[in-house]
Every structure is written in C-alpha cells, then in structure tokens.
C-alpha positions in Angstrom: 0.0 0.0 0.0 1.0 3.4 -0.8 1.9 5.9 1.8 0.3 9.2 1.0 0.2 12.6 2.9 -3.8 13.1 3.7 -5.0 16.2 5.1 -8.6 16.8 7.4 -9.5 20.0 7.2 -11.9 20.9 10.5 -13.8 23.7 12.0 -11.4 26.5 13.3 -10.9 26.0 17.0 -11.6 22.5 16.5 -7.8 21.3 15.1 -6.6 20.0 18.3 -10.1 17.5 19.3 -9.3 16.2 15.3 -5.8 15.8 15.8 -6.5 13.7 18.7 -8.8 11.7 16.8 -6.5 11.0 14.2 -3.5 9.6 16.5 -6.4 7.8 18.3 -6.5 5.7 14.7 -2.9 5.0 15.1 -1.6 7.4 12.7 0.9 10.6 13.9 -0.3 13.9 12.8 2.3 15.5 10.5 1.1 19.2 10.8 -1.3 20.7 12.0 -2.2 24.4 11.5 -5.5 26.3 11.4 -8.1 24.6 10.0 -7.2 21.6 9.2 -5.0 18.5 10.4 -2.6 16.2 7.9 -0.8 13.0 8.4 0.5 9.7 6.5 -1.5 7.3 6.0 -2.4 4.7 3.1 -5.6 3.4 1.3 -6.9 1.8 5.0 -6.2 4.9 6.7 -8.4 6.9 3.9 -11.4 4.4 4.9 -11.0 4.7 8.9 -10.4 8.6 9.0 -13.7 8.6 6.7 -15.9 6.6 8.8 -14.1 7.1 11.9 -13.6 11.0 12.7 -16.0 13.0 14.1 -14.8 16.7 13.9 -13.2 16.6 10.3 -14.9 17.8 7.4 -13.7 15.6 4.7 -10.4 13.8 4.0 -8.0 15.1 1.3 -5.1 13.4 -0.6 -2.4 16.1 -0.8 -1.1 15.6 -4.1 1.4 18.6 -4.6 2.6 22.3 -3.3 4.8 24.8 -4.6 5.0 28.5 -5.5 2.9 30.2 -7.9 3.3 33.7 -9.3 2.3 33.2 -12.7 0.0 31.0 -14.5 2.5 29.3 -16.2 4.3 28.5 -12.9 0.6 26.8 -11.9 0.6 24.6 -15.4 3.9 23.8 -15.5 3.7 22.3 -11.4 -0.1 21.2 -11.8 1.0 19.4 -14.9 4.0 17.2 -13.2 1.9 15.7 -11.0 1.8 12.2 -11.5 -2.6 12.4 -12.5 -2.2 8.9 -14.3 -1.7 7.0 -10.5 -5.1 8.1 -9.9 -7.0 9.0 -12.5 -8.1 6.8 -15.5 -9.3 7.4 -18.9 -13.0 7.7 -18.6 -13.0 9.5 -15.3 -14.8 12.7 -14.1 -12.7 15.5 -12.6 -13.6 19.2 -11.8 -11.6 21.4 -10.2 -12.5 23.4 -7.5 -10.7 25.9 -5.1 -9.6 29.6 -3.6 -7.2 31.4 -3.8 -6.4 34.3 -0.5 -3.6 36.9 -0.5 -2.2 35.8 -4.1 -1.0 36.8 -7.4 -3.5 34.3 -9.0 -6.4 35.5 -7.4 -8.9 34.8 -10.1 -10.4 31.2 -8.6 -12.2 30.6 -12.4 -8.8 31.6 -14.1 -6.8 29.1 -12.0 -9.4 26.5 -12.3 -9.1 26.4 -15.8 -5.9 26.4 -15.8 -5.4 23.3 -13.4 -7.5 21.3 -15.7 -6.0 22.1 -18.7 -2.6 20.7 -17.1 -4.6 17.5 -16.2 -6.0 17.1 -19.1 -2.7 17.3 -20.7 -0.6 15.3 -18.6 -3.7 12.5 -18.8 -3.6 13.0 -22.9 -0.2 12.4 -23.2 0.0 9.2 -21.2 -3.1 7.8 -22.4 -2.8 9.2 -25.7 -6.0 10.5 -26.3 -7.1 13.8 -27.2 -10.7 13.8 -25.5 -12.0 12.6 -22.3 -15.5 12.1 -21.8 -15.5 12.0 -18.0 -18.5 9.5 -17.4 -16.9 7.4 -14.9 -15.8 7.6 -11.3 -16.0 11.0 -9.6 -12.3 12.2 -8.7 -12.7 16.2 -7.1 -9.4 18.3 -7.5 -9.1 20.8 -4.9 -6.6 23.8 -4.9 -5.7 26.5 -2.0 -3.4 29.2 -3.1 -2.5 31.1 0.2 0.0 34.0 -0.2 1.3 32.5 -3.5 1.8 28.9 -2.1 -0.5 26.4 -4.5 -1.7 23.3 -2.8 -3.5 20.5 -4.7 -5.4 17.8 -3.2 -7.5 15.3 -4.1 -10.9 14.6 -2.3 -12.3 11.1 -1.3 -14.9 11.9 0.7 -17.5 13.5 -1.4 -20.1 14.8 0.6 -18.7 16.8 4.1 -18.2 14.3 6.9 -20.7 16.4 8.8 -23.4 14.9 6.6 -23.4 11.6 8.6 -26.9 10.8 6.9 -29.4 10.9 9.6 -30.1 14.4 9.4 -32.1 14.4 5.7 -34.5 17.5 7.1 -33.5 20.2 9.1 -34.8 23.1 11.1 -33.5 26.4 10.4 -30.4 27.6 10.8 -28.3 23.8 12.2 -25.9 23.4 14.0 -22.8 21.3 11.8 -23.2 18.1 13.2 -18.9 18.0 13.5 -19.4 21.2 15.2 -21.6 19.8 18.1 -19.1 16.7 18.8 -16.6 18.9 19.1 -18.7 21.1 22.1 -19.2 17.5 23.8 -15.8 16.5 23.4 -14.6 19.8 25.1 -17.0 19.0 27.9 -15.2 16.1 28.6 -18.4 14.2 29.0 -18.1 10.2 28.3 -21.7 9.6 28.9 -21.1 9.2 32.8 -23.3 12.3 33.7 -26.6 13.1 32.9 -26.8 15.1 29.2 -29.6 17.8 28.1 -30.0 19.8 25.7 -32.8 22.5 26.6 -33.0 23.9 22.5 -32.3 20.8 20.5 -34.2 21.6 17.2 -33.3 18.9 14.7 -31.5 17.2 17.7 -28.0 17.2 16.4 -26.2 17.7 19.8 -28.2 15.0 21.4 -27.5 12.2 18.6 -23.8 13.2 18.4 -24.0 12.6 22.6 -25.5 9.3 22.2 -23.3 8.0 19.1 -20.4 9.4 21.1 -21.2 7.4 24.2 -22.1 4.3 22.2 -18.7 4.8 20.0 -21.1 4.6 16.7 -18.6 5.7 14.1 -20.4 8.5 12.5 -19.4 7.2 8.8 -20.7 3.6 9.3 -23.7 4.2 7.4 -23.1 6.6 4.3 -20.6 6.0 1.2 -18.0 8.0 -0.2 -16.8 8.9 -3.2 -13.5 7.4 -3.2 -15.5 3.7 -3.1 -15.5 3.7 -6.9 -11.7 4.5 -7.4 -9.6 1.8 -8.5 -7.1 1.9 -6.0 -9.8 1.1 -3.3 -10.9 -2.3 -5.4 -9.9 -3.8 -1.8 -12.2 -4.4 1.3 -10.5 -1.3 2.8 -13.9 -0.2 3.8 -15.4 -3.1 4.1 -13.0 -4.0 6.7 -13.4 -0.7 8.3 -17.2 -0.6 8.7 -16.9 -4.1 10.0 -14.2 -3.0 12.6 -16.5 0.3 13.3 -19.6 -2.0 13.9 -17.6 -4.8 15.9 -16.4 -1.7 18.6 -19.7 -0.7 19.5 -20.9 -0.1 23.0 -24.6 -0.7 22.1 -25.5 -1.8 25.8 -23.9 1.3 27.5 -26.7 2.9 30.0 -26.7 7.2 29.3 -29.5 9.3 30.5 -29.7 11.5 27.3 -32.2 14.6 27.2 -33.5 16.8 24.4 -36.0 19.5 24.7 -37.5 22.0 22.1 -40.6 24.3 22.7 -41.5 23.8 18.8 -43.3 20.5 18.7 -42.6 20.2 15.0 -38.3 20.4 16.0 -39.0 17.7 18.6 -41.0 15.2 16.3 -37.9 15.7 13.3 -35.3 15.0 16.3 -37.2 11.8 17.1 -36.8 11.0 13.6 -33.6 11.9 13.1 -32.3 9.9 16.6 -34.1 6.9 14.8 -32.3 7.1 11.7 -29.1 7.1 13.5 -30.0 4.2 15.7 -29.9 5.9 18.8 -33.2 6.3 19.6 -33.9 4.3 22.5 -30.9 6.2 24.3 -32.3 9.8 24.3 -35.8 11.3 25.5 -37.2 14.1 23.7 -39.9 16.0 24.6 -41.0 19.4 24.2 -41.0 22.0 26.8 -40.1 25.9 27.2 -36.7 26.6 28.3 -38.0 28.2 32.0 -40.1 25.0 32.5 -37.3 22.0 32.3 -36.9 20.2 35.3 -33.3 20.9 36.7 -31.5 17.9 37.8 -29.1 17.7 40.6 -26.7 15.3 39.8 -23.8 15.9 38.3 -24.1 16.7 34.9 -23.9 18.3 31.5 -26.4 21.5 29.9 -25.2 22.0 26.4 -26.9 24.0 23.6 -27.1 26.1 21.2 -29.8 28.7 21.5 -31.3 31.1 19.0 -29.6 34.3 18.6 -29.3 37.8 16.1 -28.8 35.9 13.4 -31.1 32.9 13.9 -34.8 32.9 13.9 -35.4 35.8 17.0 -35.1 39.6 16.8 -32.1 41.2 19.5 -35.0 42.1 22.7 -36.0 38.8 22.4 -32.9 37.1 22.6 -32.2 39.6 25.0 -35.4 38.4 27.1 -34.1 34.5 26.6 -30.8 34.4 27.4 -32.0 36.3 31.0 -34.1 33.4 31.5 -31.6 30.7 30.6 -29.4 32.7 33.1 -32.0 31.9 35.7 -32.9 28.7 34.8 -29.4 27.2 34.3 -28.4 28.6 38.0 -30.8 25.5 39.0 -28.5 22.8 37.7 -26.3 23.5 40.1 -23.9 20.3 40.1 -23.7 20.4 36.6 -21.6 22.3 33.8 -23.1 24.8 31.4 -21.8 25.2 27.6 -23.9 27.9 25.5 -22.7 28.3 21.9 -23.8 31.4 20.6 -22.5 34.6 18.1 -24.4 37.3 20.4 -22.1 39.4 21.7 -23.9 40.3 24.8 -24.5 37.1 26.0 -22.8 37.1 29.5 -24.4 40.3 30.1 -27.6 39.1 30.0 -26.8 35.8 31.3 -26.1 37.3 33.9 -23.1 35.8 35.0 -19.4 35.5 33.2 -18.2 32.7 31.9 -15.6 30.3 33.5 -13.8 30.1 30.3 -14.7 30.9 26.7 -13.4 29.5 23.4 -13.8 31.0 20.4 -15.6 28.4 17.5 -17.1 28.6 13.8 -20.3 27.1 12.9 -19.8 27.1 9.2 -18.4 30.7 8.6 -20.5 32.2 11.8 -18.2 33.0 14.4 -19.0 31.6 17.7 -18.1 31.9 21.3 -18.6 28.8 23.5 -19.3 30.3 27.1 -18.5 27.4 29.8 -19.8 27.8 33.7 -18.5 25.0 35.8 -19.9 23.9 39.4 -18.4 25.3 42.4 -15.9 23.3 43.7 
C-alpha cells in the first residue's frame, strides 16, 4: 500500500479534538495548522479517517505544493503531478478551489488552468485527445494562500458532517462535527446526565449518544473514493466491519432533548431513529423556564437562538436572561452555550468560567462554559 500525505481539514478551533482523533486511529499527525490537520496514511487509513472522525470535514489526498506567481508557474507544477496513478481514462474530474492573498487570485482563471494541465498530462500518457468523463468522480481541490499552491484530491464527497441521519433540518443547524466537538470539550463520556434545553433537529443529542455508544459517525453513508480503482480492496469493508464490531450498544446514558416547537422535537425523534440511537435519548417538548433541573452531576449543552437565527435582538435579549436563571438551577452540573451574540454574558447574567472562540460554518462563535463550584 501506498503511503500518502492526507489532510482533514476541520472547523477553526476545533484542530486539536481532530488531531487527537487522528492519533487515536494509530496514525501521527504531521502538521497541523489552522483549519485543518494532515498526516501519512495509506488506502486503509483513507477508509477509517472517513468513517471514523467526528470533527473533520472531509479527508484530502495532498497531491502537490509549490509556489505560484504566474500562471505558467501553476501549469507547468499542476502538470507534473503524477494524475495517471489516480486517474483513468473515462474519469470525471472538476476542479475546485480559492485562492487568498495571491497573485492568481482569479479562482475561475486558475481553475481552468489546473485542468488544462490534467487534461494534458492524462492525454499524453493515455494518448487521447478527449476525455468524456463518465466514470468515477475524482474532485481536484486547490488552495493558493500567499502565492503557495496546494493540490489535493478529495475522497470523501459529501462533508463528513453529513453523517446521513439528518435528511431534514430546522432552520439555521448546527454542523453536526461542530456539536461533537462542544461535547468533546465537555469532557463528558456519557457518565453524567446530558440535556440539551434547545435541541431543534436534535444534532447535539445524537452526536452525545453515538459518542457514548462509539457509533462511528461514517458507518452508514458511502463515499466517493469507493468507486476509485485503487480502493478495489475491502478497505472499507474492513473498516465498517471494525467500526460496527467496537460498539458499545449496551452502555446505559440518561440523554435529554428538549425543544418548545413540537414540530423540532418530532424531526429529532426522527432523526435519533435514523441514526440508531433512539432508545438512548428522550425528547420532549417543553419551554426553556419549564425543564426540570437535575441535581446530579451533569452536563447542559446548547445552542440557543440568537441575532442571526430565527429571533429579533430584545427577544434574545429576554431568553438568554431566563436561561441565566434557569441554568443557575442545575447547580452540580456544567453549562456550555454556543452562541454569536455578543452580549451574551451580560444578560446571562453571569461571566463565563472560560470561553473558546468556535465557527459554525463561517459564523463566528463563542462557547461560554460555567463549571460547578468546587
């Protein structure tokens, strides 16, 4: 097997929980920088980071870098890349990418440009002078950051945070990567009791419960690097066999989601079925003022509405006071709020223990955290 140089990227703030992740599949990250997370690995390690990782957002092959200040300098390096390894004759391959703080800034200049050096360097060693790209799917990506080209190849297809039990959604979701990465900080192992007083679709509740269980998030969706040649093996196969075999199915959690909108809580029902964690979490609906506060230790994790989700500013305003209220109830338990609201300690009503900055696509975030008294 071939060793390559893969690279995850992840949500910003979130590079060392996937870094951890990655050593936790035996492999020792190489670099890791913001945003993303790379290491060696071969054709197995492609099919457990996919089905395995829980904070990553896809996995690349890292096929090239250099400098580019001219778009010659882009052909010339795009074009000795070694595309015939990978890519056949009837294959599909667009080209997608950005380019920040660079000469070639024009993203649908150097796109073109990328595949015109593909296309040559595939012509000559096939020798054919057309490709009619029916076959498998093989993505190119590019990143050209101050004048430094990278070229990758993705095998993932659709982002990792589509783990395939969310097919609906309420407005305005949370990434499902996003809310492991809030329980992982937690350092909740499904020991503690677990709400989550706005759950919506019920993303942070199912990524609790698959956590807890050790459901590999990827176990039950496909990627696109499936139909390559070079993964004509049982890599996954054998990985989604592993994955299954290393469940926890019979691990007892006490697992809570509540929602006032009856319609959120019926789609997180549904959703927690699809995933196969059903049985582990109760959903019900219920205002945020009226959820019973347990005194256990425990975990209260969410992700409330704010300015730019669903509520206008006096009304958030008016919410987070109560949640400040509210959450003083739980006493023996911890307290992470993700939100973009500026204000929110203010009328919380209390500042946080600690605060860590996130992004929930390209929303910046702040995760407040309020810990028990000692």
């Amino acid at each position: 097997m071939k060793k390559l140089i893969l690279t995850v990227p992840c949500p910003l703030g979130t590079e060392s929980i996937t870094a951890h992740q990655v050593r936790s599949l035996g492999y020792e990250t190489t670099q890791v920088v913001d945003g993303s997370v790379s290491f060696e690995g071969d054709e197995e390690a492609i099919a457990l980071a996919n089905i395995n990782l829980r904070s990553g957002e896809r996995v690349l092959i890292k096929l090239g870098e250099f400098k580019a200040l001219s778009f010659t300098e882009l052909f010339d390096n795009v074009k000795k890349i070694p595309w015939e390894e990978y890519i056949g004759k009837d294959c599909t391959f667009p080209v997608k990418g950005y380019s920040l703080k660079s000469k070639l800034f024009s993203v649908p200049d150097c796109q073109s440009i990328i595949k015109k050096a593909v296309v040559q360097r595939l012509g000559e060693k096939y020798n054919i002078s057309w490709f009619e790209e029916t076959g498998a799917m093989y993505r190119i990506q590019f990143s050209i950051m101050k004048d430094i080209c990278t070229i990758y190849l993705d095998t993932t297809g659709a982002p990792l945070y589509k783990r395939g039990y969310r097919a609906e959604g309420v407005l305005a979701p949370l990434r499902e990567t996003l809310a492991f990465s809030m329980i992982d900080i937690s350092r909740w192992r499904g020991d503690r009791e677990f709400i989550d007083p706005f759950c919506g679709s019920g993303t942070i509740p199912i990524e609790a419960a698959m956590y807890a269980l050790n459901v590999a998030p990827g176990v039950k969706r496909r990627f696109e690097c499936e139909k390559w040649e070079m993964f004509k093996g049982n890599y996954f196969k054998d990985a989604r066999e592993e994955a299954i075999d290393n469940e926890q199915r019979d691990n007892k959690v006490e697992i809570f989601g509540s929602d006032i909108d009856p319609d959120a809580v019926s789609l997180a029902i549904a959703n927690a079925k699809k995933a196969g964690v059903a049985d582990k979490i109760r959903f019900f609906r219920a205002d945020v003022k009226d959820v019973r506060a347990f005194h256990n230790k425990g975990i209260v994790m969410c992700n409330p509405p704010y300015g730019e989700r669903l509520m206008d500013r006096k009304s958030v305003e008016r919410l987070y006071s109560t949640m400040g209220r509210k959450f003083a109830e739980f006493e023996n338990a911890s307290k992470l709020i993700l939100t973009s609201f500026e204000g929110f300690e203010k009328f919380y009503g209390k500042t946080a223990d600690k605060k860590r900055k996130l992004y929930n696509g390209m929303l910046k975030c702040n995760l407040y955290m309020y810990f028990p008294e000692r």
